[in-house]
Each structure stands twice: as C-alpha cells, then as structure tokens.
C-alpha positions as CSV (number, residue, x, y, z in Angstrom):
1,X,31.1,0.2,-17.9
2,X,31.1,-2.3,-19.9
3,X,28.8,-5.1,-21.1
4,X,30.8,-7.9,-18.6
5,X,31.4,-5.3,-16.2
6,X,27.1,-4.8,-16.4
7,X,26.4,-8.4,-16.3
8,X,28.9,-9.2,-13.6
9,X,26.3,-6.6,-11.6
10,X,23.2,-8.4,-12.3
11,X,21.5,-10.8,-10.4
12,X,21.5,-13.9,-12.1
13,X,18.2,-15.4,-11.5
14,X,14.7,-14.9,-10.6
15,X,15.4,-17.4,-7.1
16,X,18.1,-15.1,-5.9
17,X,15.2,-12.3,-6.2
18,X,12.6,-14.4,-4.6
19,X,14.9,-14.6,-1.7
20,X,15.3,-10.7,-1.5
21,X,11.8,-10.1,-1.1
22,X,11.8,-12.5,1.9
23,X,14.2,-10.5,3.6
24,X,12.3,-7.1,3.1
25,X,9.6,-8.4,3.7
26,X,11.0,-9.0,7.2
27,X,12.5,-5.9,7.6
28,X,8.9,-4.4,6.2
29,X,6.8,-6.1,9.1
30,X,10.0,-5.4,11.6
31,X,9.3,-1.9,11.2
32,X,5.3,-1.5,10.7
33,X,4.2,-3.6,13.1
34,X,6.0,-1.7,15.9
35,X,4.9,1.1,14.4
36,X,1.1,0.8,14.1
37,X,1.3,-1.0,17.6
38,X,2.7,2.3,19.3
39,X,0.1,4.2,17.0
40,X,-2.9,2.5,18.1
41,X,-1.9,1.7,21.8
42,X,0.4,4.7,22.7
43,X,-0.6,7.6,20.8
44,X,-4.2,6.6,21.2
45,X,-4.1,4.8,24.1
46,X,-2.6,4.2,27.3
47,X,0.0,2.2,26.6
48,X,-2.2,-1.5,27.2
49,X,-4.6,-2.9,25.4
50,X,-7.5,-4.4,26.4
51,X,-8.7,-8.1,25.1
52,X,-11.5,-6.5,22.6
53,X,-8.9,-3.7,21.5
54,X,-6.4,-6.1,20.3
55,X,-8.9,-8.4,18.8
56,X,-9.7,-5.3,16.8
57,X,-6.4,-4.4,15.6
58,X,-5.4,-7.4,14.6
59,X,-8.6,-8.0,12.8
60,X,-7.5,-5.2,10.3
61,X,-3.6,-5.6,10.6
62,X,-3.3,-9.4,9.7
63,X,-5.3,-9.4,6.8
64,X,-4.3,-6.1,5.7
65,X,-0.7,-6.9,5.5
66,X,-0.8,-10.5,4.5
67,X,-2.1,-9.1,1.4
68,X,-0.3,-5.5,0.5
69,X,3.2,-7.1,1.4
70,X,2.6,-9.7,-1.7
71,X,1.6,-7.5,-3.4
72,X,4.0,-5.0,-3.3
73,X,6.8,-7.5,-3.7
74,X,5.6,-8.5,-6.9
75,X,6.0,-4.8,-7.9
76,X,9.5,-4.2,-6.7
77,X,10.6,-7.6,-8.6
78,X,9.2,-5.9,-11.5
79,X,10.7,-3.0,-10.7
80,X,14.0,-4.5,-10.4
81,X,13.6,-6.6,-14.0
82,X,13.2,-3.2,-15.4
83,X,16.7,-1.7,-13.5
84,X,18.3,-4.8,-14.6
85,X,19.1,-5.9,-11.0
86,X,18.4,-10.0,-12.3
87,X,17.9,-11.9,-15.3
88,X,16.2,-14.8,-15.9
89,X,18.3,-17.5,-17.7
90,X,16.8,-20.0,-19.9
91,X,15.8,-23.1,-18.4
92,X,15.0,-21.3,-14.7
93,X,11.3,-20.8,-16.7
94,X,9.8,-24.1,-15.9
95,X,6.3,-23.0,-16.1
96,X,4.4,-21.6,-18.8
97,X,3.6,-18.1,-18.7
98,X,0.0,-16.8,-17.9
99,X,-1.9,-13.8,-18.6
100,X,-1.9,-12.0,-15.1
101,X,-0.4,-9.1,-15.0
102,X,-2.1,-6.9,-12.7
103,X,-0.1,-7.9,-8.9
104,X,-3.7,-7.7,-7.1
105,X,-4.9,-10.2,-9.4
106,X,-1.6,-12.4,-9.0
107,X,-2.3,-12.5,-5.3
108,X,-5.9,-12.9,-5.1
109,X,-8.6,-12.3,-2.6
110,X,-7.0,-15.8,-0.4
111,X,-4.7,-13.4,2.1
112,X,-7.5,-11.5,3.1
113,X,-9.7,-14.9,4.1
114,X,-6.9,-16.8,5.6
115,X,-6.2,-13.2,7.1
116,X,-9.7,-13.2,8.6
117,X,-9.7,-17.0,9.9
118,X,-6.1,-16.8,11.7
119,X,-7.3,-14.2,13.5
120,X,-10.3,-15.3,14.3
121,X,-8.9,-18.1,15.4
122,X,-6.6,-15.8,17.4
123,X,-9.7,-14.4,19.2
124,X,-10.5,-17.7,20.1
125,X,-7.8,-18.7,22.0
126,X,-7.4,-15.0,23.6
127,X,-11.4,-15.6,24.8
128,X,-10.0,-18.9,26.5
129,X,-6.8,-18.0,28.2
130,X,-6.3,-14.4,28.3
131,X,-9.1,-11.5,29.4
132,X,-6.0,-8.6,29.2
133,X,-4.6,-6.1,29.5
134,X,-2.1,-7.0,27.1
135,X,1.3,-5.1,26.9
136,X,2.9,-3.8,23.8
137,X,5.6,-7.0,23.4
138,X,2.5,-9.5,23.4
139,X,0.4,-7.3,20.8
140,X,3.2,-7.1,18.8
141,X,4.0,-10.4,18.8
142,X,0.6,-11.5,17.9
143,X,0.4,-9.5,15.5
144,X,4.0,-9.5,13.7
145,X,4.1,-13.7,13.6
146,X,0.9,-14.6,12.2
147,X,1.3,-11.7,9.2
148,X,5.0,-12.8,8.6
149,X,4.1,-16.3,8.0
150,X,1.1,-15.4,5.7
151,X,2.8,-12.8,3.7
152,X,5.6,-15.0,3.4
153,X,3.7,-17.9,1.8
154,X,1.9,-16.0,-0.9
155,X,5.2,-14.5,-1.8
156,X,6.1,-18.0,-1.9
157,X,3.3,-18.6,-3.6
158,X,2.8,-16.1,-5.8
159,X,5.9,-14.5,-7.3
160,X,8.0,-17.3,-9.4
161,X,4.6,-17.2,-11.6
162,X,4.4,-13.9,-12.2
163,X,8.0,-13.5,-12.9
164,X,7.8,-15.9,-15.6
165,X,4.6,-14.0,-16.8
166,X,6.2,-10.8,-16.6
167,X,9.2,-11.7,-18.3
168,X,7.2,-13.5,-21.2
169,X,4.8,-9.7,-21.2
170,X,7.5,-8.0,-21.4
171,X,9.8,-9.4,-24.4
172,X,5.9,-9.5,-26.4
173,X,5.3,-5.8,-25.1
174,X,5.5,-4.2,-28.3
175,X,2.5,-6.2,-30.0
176,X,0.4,-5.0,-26.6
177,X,-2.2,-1.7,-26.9
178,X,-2.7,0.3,-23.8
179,X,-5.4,-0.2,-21.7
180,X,-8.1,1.9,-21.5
181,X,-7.6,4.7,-18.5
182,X,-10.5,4.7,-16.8
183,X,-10.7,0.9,-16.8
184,X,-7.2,0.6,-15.8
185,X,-6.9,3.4,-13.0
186,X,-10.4,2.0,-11.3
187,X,-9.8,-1.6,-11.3
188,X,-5.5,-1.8,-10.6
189,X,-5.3,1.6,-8.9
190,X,-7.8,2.8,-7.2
191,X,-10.4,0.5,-6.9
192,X,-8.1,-2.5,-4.8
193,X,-7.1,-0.1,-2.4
194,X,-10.5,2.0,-1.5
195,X,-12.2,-0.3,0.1
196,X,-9.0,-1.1,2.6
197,X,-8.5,2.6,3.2
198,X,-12.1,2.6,4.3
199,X,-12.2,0.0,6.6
200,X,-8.5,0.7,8.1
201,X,-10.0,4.1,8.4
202,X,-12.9,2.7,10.1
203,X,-11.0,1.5,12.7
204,X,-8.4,4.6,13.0
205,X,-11.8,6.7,13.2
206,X,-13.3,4.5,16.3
207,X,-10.0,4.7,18.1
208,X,-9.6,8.6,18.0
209,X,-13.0,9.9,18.1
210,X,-13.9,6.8,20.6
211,X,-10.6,8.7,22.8
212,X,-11.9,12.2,22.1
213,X,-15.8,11.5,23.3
214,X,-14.5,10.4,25.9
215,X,-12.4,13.3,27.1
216,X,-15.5,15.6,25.8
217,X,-18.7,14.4,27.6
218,X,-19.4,11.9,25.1
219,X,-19.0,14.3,21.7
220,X,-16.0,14.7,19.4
221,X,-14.6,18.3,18.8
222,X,-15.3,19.9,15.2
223,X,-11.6,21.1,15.6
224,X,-10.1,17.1,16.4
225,X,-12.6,16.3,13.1
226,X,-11.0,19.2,10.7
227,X,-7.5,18.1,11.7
228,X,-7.5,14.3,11.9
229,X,-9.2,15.2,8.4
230,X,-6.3,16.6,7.2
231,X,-3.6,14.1,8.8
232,X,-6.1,11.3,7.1
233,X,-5.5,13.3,3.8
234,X,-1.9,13.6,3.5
235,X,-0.6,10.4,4.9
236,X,-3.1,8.5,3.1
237,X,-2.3,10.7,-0.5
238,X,1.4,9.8,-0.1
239,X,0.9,6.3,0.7
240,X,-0.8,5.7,-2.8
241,X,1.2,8.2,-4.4
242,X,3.6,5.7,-3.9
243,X,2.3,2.2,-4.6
244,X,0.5,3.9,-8.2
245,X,3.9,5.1,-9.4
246,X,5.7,2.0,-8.9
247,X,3.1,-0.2,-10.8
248,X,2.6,1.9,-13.5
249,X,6.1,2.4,-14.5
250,X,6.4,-1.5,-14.6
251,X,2.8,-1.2,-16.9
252,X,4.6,1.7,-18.9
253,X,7.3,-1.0,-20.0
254,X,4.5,-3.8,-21.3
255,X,2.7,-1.0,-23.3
256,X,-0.1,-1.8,-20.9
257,X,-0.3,2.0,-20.5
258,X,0.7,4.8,-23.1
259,X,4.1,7.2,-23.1
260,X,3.4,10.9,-22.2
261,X,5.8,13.7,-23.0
262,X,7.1,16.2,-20.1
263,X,8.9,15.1,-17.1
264,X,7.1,14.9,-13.7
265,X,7.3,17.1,-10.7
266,X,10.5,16.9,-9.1
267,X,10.2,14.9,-5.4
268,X,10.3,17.5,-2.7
269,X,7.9,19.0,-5.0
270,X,5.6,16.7,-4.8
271,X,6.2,16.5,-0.7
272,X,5.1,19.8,-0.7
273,X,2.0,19.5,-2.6
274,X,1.1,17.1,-0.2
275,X,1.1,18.9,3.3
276,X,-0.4,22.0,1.1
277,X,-3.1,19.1,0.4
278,X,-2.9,18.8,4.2
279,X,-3.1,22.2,5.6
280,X,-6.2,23.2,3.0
281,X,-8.0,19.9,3.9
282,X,-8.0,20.9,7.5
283,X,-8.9,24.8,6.8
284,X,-12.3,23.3,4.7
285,X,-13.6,20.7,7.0
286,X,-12.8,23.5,10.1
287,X,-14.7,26.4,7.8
288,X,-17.4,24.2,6.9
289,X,-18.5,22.7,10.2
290,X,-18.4,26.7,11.7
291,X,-20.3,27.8,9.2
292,X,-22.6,25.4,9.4
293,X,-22.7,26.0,13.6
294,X,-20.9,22.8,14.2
295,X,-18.9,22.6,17.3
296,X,-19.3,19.0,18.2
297,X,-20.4,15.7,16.6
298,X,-20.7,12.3,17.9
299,X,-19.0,9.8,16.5
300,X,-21.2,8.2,13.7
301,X,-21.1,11.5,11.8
302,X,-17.2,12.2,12.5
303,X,-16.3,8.8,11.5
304,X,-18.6,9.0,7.9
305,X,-16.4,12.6,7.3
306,X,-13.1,10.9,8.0
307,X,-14.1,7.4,5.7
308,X,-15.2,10.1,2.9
309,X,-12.2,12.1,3.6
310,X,-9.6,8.7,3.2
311,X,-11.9,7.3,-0.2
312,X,-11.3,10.8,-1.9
313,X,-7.6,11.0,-0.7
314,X,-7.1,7.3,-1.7
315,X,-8.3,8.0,-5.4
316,X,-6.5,11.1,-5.5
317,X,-3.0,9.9,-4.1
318,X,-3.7,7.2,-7.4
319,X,-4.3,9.8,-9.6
320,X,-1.2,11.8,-8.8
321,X,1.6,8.4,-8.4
322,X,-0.4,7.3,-12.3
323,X,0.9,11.0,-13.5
324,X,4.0,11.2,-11.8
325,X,4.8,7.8,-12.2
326,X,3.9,7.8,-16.0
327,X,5.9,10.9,-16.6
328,X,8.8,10.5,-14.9
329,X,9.5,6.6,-16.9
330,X,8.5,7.9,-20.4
331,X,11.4,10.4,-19.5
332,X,13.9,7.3,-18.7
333,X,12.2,5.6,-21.7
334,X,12.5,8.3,-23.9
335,X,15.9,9.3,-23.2
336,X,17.1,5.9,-23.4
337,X,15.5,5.8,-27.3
338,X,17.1,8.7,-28.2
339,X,20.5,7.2,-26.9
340,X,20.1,4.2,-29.1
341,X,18.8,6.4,-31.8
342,X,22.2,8.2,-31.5
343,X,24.3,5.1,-31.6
C-alpha cells in the first residue's frame, strides 16, 4: 500500500478517537454490567436481590468501573497512536503537553470518590422509597446509568490531555531512559490494581462463602475454598495479563521501559498456562487444608485465603502481561528496525 493509500486509512484526529472510546465504552458497560449482575444475583443468588445486597454491589461496581473504564481508554488510544489508527494534525494540540504518562495517574483517585458518594447517595434514596426485593432490570439499571455517566466524563475529562502528552512523549522518546523495574511494575502495574482486587474480592468472598455457610450449618467446605481458589486465580491472572501487556507496549514506545530480545509465548499458550495455573492452585489449597485436618472453615478464615489468593494472582497476572507484553512489541519493534535498516 502505499503512503496515500496508508493515510487515507488513518484517522485524522485525536476527537474522532475521543469519540471511539465513548462508544466502547458503552458497549464495555453494555456487556459487564449484565454480566456481574447475573454473577452476583443468579449464580450466587436467587435471582432477587435484597435492599442491603444491591447497596453492596453497587458500592464496589460504580466506583470500580468509573475508574478502570478511563483508564483503560486511555490505553487503547495509545495503543491505537502506536497502530497508526489516528494522527494528530497540527493545530488540534491546543494545550501544552504535561508530564503524565502513567493512565492511573491521568485519571486520578476523583472516580473512585465521586464513585463512593453517587452511590451513597443511591443508598439513600433506596432507604427512603424502596425496602426490595429488587429484580435483575432495576439492579442493572442502577448500576449501568450511574457508571456510564461517570466513566464517560473522566474520559471526557481525561483523554484530550493525555493525548497531547502522549504524542509530545513520544516524538521526545529517544532522549527518555527506562524506568527502573521494580519502581515501574509496583507503582503502574501492580500496585493500582491490588488493592481493587482485594476489596472486589472481598465482596465476591462474602457472597459465596456467605451462600455456602449457609447451605452447610453455618461453615464453608475446605473443597468450595480450594476451588473458588482456583477460579479466583485464573480469572483474575488473565484479567491483568491483559491490562499489563497493553500498557507496557505503549511504555515500550516512549523508552519508558527497555527492549528485550526473544519473542513471547504464543496466545493459546499462554491460555493454557493459565487454567494449568488454575487446576494446580486448586490441588494446593485442597492438599494443604487435608493435611492440615481441615474440612470446614467459617468464613473470616476462607475469605483471608481467597483475598491472599487474588493479591498474589493479581501481581502475578502483572508480571506475566509486563513479559509478554514487553517481548512480543520489541519483536514488532525490532523487526520493523531491521526493515528500515534494509531499505
């Protein structure tokens, strides 16, 4: 193809991508909210949810997804600077740049409070007029408008910024050092998301093991511990496999992190590690708990296994998306140098 043929392909201009991130981030909450509802209120429930049940949920979905949807739309612009799927033109910069970079930074700690205080507020009204059940339409709906509208003004808010910053990082990328691993993995990988996983986990862990006491005289089974252990560890390991690799191939480009040679695990690969990741968590927690003489717990103790159980999955699913993610663009990277190299 060529270079007219490319650019006639691009999308000229960082509003037309502002605009796409609206839309999936529509489609996003179209399908998760649904989702988690059926989770919480069918698979581990009855169908209804009672007033304190659905103050619960949404007390972790609202601010939960009014701040990862930002957050991950700021990563799939970048991602899309990168593919060449827009441009921007001179003049559409009208701001200077600034010196965030990381996307959890961009967005700040302000979804999570104004999270918190909608739903509160929610609460409040639900004390006043409503004592429940509730059926799955109205729990969706009080969840799904709330979260669009928030998520949708700190895209608003937060992405024609940090395109101009990115933009501005990237043409400067080759005067930028790395950042320091350890530093960078803890503070824009791991460390955003562990304290989330914990208290989504928190809830998830109330939910079952509140279901299984109850169907057990009041303790959970050491069997329903061992395998929720293991559905905690794969679901949650893929989850951040996938939100590490796509920021650290945008971080890759700014030279914010350093090229590796070799080319990363191939994707059903990886898929495979992660219910092998699945199946041995489940055969530990079951072998340690009979060895120890453990046939029941209540649920303080099952709930502490399954919040340790999501904090180590969490910072290993980071781990493995930084290395997959970090080898599989210095391939494309690579590749592409010794193209132009060639030329």
């Amino acid at each position: 193809m060529n270079n007219k043929g490319k650019k006639e392909k691009e999308i000229a201009g960082a509003k037309k991508s502002l605009i796409g991130q609206y839309i999936l981030n529509l489609i996003g909450l179209l399908i998760t909210t649904p989702l988690f509802v059926y989770i919480v209120f069918v698979t581990l429930g009855d169908g209804a949810g009672s007033r304190g049940a659905v103050q619960v949920f949404l007390l972790i979905y609202i601010p939960f997804f009014t701040l990862i949807q930002p957050v991950g739309a700021i990563v799939n612009v970048h991602r899309d600077f990168l593919r060449g799927r827009w441009v921007m033109k001179e003049g559409e910069a009208i701001t200077e740049p600034d010196s965030i970079i990381n996307p959890w930074r961009r967005v700040g700690p302000w979804p999570l409070i104004l999270g918190i205080a909608t739903v509160a507020a929610i609460s409040l009204a639900l004390q006043l007029v409503s004592t429940g059940p509730f059926n799955r339409l109205n729990i969706n709906l009080l969840a799904f408008i709330p979260t669009l509208i928030l998520s949708t003004i700190f895209i608003w808010r937060s992405l024609p910024p940090d395109q101009v910053s990115f933009v501005s990082a990237f043409n400067g990328s080759r005067a930028r050092r790395p950042e320091p691993f350890l530093r960078y993995f803890l503070f824009e990988h791991a460390g955003p998301w562990v304290p989330l996983q914990a208290i989504i986990n928190i809830g998830f862990a109330l939910r079952v093991f509140g279901r299984e006491a109850l169907n057990a005289g009041g303790n959970v089974p050491a069997i329903s511990v061992a395998v929720d252990a293991g559905f905690t560890t794969g679901i949650i390991i893929f989850f951040m496999w996938l939100s590490s690799q796509g920021q650290v191939r945008s971080d890759l480009h700014l030279g914010r992190v350093s090229r590796t040679e070799g080319k990363g695990a191939a994707v059903p690969l990886m898929l495979g590690l992660f219910v092998v990741l699945s199946i041995t968590v489940i055969v530990m927690v079951g072998v340690a708990l009979t060895v120890a003489g453990i046939e029941s717990m209540t649920i303080f103790p099952a709930t502490v296994i399954k919040i340790a159980i999501a904090i180590t999955a969490t910072v290993a699913g980071c781990w493995l998306g930084f290395w997959w993610g970090r080898r599989r663009e210095s391939t494309i990277l690579l590749s592409i140098d010794r193209q132009s190299e060639g030329k």
